[in-house]
Every structure is written in structure tokens, then in C-alpha cells.
C-alpha positions, 0 to 999 in steps of 0.5 A: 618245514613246519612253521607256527602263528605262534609259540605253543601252536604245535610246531614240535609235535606236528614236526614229530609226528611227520619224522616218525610218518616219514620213517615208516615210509621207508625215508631216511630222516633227520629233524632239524632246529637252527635255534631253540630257547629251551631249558629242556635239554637232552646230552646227545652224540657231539662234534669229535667224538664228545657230546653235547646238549641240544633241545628235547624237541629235537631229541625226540624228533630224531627218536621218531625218525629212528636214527641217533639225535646229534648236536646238528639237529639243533646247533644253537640252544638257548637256555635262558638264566634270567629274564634279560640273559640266556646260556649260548649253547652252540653245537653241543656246547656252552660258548661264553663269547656268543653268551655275553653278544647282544641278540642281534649280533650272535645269531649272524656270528653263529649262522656260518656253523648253523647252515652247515650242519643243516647242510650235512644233514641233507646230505646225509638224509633223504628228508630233513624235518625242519621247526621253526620257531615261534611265528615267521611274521614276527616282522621286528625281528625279520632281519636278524630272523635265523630260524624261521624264512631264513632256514626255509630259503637256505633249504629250499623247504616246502612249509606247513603253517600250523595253528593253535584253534583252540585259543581262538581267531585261527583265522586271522593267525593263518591270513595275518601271518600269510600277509606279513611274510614277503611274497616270495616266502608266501609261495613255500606254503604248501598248506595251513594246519588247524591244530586242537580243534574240538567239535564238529569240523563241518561247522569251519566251513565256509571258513577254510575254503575263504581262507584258501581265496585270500591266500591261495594256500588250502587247509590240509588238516584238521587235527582234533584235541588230543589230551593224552598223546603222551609226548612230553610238552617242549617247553614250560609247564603249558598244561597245568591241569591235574592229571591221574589215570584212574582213582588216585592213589599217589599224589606227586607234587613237582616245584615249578619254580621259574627257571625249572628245566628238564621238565620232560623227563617227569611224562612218564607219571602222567601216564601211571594208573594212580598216579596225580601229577601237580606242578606246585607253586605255592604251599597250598599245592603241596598239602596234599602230596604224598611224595615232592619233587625238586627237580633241575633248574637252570639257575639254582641259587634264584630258584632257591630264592623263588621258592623261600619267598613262596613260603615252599621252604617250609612246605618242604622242611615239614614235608620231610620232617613227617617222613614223607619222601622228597626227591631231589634231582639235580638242582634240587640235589643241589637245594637241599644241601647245606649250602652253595659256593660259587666262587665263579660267579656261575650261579651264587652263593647261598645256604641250602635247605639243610635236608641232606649233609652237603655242600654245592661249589659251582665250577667253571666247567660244565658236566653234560654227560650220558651214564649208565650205571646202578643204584646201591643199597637204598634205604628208608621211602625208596629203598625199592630202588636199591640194585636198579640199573638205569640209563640217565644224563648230567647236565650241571654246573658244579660238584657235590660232596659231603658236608666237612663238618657233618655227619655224612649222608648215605651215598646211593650212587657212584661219583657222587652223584646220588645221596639220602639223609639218615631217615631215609626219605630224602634222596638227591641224584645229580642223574636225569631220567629216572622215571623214563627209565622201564626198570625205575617205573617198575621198581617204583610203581610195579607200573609200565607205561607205554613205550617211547616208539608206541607214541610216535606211532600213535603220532604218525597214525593220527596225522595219517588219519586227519590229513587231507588224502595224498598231501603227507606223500605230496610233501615227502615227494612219494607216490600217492598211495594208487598211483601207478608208477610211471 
């Protein structure tokens, strides 16, 4: 189990890498996340033959250690609509009943069906892979805790402890949150983990060897900063820095609204030579851009009124009014129609930015779903999509169609789920993933850019690397590499 000092420590990344480590060992191996806060969500295999949403964290996990990502790796998803509220997802799907439970009472109703799917999953795997969430310290929340010591004492886990030393005070992160776990707990740590260290690791001593006489736990890992791994960030925009491989010549501007989601369907352009990635918050963000983003967003109808009260509504509209393409993907489809009708109180009511001749109603039911399908005739700015097949997913409240009233937009793809306006350069799709998608890259960009598997080898060579000889076999009860076997 990999645990954290805190939020943004590195939990999923560390818990990738050692799922794809695990894997190559030959060890059948499945992630695991009794709990996750997340507006990244991926539509996996589900309960019954249906499917389901979970974290991306632990879709990629489960890409890593090269089996098929199902509802059970994360069997409670929490994606947040407000400041005060979350969607209750529960093994794949949204439980109303546990949405509307107060924090303390839904995680004890939901803890029956997280132990047994954690359990099916050590019954059917060698080695479970298991993230915490946030810090296991965090001693307000202790009693009603289901994703941290809990889930460790359920499986009897063996933990890491890792850190984010780049912030600062690593130290008293790793010995605070050692004293503050009871006693019992103290002994599951196998090691601590200082991870985006930059500079000469011999100037940490005598630090880890005095941590090691407070606690008892060594220091297994030291893990340098390593900007361009290529694994998509697990929640929120973490890293705001400008990104282009190369001399610029397309600049991408992506709204970062607040309630953005699928955030990291949009990793894939960080990586295209040319290509400058800027998450836009205000009109100034967007001057620049050659294209503009809408992406998903987990309550539109807010998001809407976020970005009109940026003043980027006009950013927008003169965007689009000088040609420039713009693309919409799901709830941003849904921004750019005329307007939005919730007659179920999912999202609210409210008029669209007018781009595209459309009209949202919010309905009761959500869609998450995995397709496979084709664009069709594309004109105007992304007319170089017309024909590409790709892969994608839904996952929204509600359905578009043409305005009643209007003059109908150009349809792109099937089941309405694709629409451009007359010029050309606005396109709304309801289907995530596109830029993860080798064909869409290609048509787009004429660019590859290093495959999924090519990053989580590249994860397993660089903890292989900077681990303490013997501890990553000591963990996964294997041999250690010499070791004669009795």
C-alpha cells in the first residue's frame, strides 16, 4: 500500500509505477482505491455485465499492471459538484441515496461492499497495489477513515510512505505522520519515499539515517524531479507551468474552469513537438491562442456562470467570430449550445453561448458508456478529422439536439453526439478521448507521441533505478535479484 503525507505527494504515480514493476516480474497484479475524490473519471468494465465509472488513477493502474481496469479497483468515487456536495458513485455507479448521507455515515453504509471487492481482488490476483488517499494522520477524520489504516489493517498491507520534498519540510511530514498513526499501524511501514528531490542527494544526510532512529522506518528512495514522465496528473491542474516541446507553433488554450473534469484525456498535447498547452482562467490567457478548449465539466450550468463572470464568454465568442477553431467536448458541447433545460433539478437552467444551434435537457439517467465509432464528413478548421475512427467514452447527464427553431448545425458523428456551426470552426463532441486517440493525433498534428505502455515502462525503470537495491523484491515477496533459491 502506498500511503501519503499529504494530497499531491505522489500516491498514484508511485502506485503505477510499482503495478507496472510488479507486472514485469511476472506477478499477476491489480490496483486498488477504496475511495477516490476525482472529477477524472474513465468508463470501465462493471458488475453484471454493464459498466461503470472509476478514478483514472486507477485506470491507468490497471493499464500498468496489464489486466482490464473494472469497477472494484476504486469502488467509491467521489466527484465533487460543489464545495459542500459530491456525486456518490458506488461500484461503477451513481447512488443517490449515499449522495444525499452526511460524510460520516456513507463511508460506514459503503464499507461492506468496499471490503469485498478488495477481497475478490486478492483472491483473484497474486499482489494488490493498493493507494491511499490523502495522509493517513489526518486524526479528525480517524474514526470515520475508509481508505487509508483501515483498508491496510483489512489486507494486512505492507506501506510505503511517501513525500513530496520538493515543497519543503519532508521531514517533519515523514516523522509527523509516523507519530500520529497508532502504534500498531507504525509497524506496517516498510519504508519512507522522498519523492521530486532535485540536487545532490548526498547533502540529505545525516537526515534519513536520524529519521530512521526516531521511527525505525529507513528511507528506501530517493526519487529526483521528473517533469516530463508523461502520466497524466490525477486530479486538477497540479502544474500550471507552460509546456511546449520545441519551438512553438500551435498554441492550445484549455478553460480550467472550476468544476473541470477529465482533465487527463488532454496529456497527450503535452507531448507533441510544437505544441503549447495553456490552462486559461482569464481573457488574457487566451489571446494568444490558436485553438480553444471546452472541455467536461461535472456541473456545466456553474461552470457556465464561472466563466461568463471571467469575462471568457467573450474571450470566446471573439475567438470563434475570427475563425478561429474552438472545440467543445462534452460539457463544453453542452456550453456552446443555445441553451440548457433541466427540468430535474441535475444541473440548472440556463442560455448557452449561442456557437452551435443546439439545446441540452438534463435527464435523470446517466450515460457512461465505451464507444467505438467513426467521424463523418468534417468541414471547415478540422476538416482532417473527417473518416478517423477512434475509441472514446460518455459519461454526462443529458442529451443534445438541434435547436427546434434553427437552422440545424452539420452532424459529425452518430447518436448525436458530434456537431460543427456552418463555418466550420466550432466542433462539440459528447466523446472523451480524442487526443488519446494515435489516429486523431495523426490526422490532426501528423505527430505520434509515446505510447501508454512505453510510460509506465519508463515508470518501472526509474523506481527500478532509485530504490534501494533489494527493497522493491523484499515488497512483492520475490527472491532478491543473486539470491540463491532454497
Amino acid at each position: 500500500m502506498v500511503l501519503g503525507t499529504t494530497s499531491g505527494a505522489g500516491k498514484s504515480w508511485l502506485a503505477t509505477a510499482l503495478c507496472r514493476w510488479a507486472a514485469r516480474q511476472g506477478l499477476r497484479v491489480a490496483p486498488f482505491k477504496a475511495q477516490n475524490m476525482s472529477n477524472n473519471a474513465r468508463v470501465v468494465a462493471g458488475l453484471a455485465d454493464g459498466e461503470g465509472e472509476i478514478g483514472s488513477a486507477q485506470y491507468f493502474q490497471a493499464l500498468a499492471a496489464r489486466v482490464a481496469p473494472d469497477v472494484r479497483m476504486n469502488p467509491v468515487l467521489l466527484k465533487p459538484e460543489s464545495d459542500t456536495h459530491s456525486q456518490f458513485v458506488l461500484l461503477g455507479q451513481v447512488d443517490e441515496a449515499l449522495s444525499r448521507t452526511p460524510w460520516r455515515e456513507r463511508g460506514a453504509l459503503a464499507w461492506p461492499r468496499v471490503t469485498a471487492a478488495l477481497d475478490e481482488l486478492r483472491r483473484e490476483y497474486d499482489v494488490v497495489v493498493i493507494e491511499g488517499a490523502g495522509s493517513p494522520a489526518e486524526i479528525n477524520l480517524a474514526d470515520s477513515d475508509h481508505v487509508n489504516l483501515r483498508v491496510a489493517r483489512h489486507a494486512d498491507a505492507r506501506c510505503l510512505l511517501v513525500t513530496d520534498i520538493d515543497r519543503g519540510g519532508a521531514f517533519a511530514h515523514l516523522y509527523g505522520t509516523w507519530a500520529l498513526m497508532p502504534e500498531s499501524d507504525r509497524a506496517r511501514l516498510d519504508g519512507f519515499v522522498l519523492n521530486r528531490f532535485r540536487g545532490d542527494a548526498a547533502l540529505l544526510a545525516p537526515g534519513p539515517e536520524q529519521l530512521q532512529a526516531l521511527t525505525g522506518v529507513p528511507t528506501v528512495a530517493t526519487l529526483p524531479m521528473w517533469w516530463q514522465h508523461g502520466l497524466p496528473e490525477e486530479d486538477g491542474v497540479h502544474d500550471l507551468r507552460v509546456h511546449a516541446a520545441g519551438p512553438v507553433r500551435l498554441t492550445i488554450a484549455v478553460i480550467a474552469y472550476p468544476r473541470i473534469s477529465n482533465l487527463d484525456e488532454f496529456q497527450p498535447l503535452r507531448n507533441i513537438p510544437g505544441v503549447r498547452l495553456v490552462w486559461a482562467r482569464t481573457p488574457s490567457d487566451v489571446v494568444a491562442a490558436d485553438w480553444l478548449i471546452l472541455p467536461g465539466s461535472k456541473h456545466t450550468s456553474a461552470d457556465l456562470q464561472w466563466l461568463r463572470a471571467q469575462g471568457l464568454d467573450a474571450a470566446v465568442a471573439a475567438h470563434a467570430a475570427r475563425g478561429a477553431p474552438v472545440l467543445g467536448i462534452c460539457g463544453g458541447l453542452q456550453m456552446l449550445g443555445e441553451a440548457l433545460i433541466d427540468d430535474h433539478a441535475i444541473d440548472g437552467n440556463g442560455p448557452g453561448l449561442g456557437l452551435l444551434p443546439l439545446v441540452t435537457r438534463f435527464e435523470r439517467d446517466k450515460t457512461v458508456r465505451r464507444r467505438s465509432l467513426g467521424f463523418g464528413e468534417v468541414r471547415g478548421s478540422w476538416s482532417a478529422l473527417s473518416g478517423v475512427q477512434l475509441q472514446g467514452y460518455e459519461i454526462h447527464h443529458g442529451h443534445t439536439a438541434p435547436h427546434p427553431a434553427m437552422t440545424p448545425g452539420h452532424a459529425v458523428l452518430p447518436d448525436d453526439l458530434g456537431w460543427q456551426n456552418p463555418t466550420g470552426n466550432v466542433l462539440g463532441v459528447y466523446l472523451h478521448g480524442l487526443f488519446e486517440s494515435p489516429t486523431v493525433l495523426q490526422a490532426l498534428f501528423g505527430a505520434q507521441v509515446p505510447t501508454l505502455d512505453s510510460v509506465f515502462d519508463g515508470l518501472a525503470d526509474f523506481v527500478d533505478r532509485h530504490f534501494e537495491p533489494g527493497v522493491l523484491p523484499a515488497l512483492f515477496g520475490l527472491p532478491r535479484p543473486g539470491a540463491r533459491t532454497p
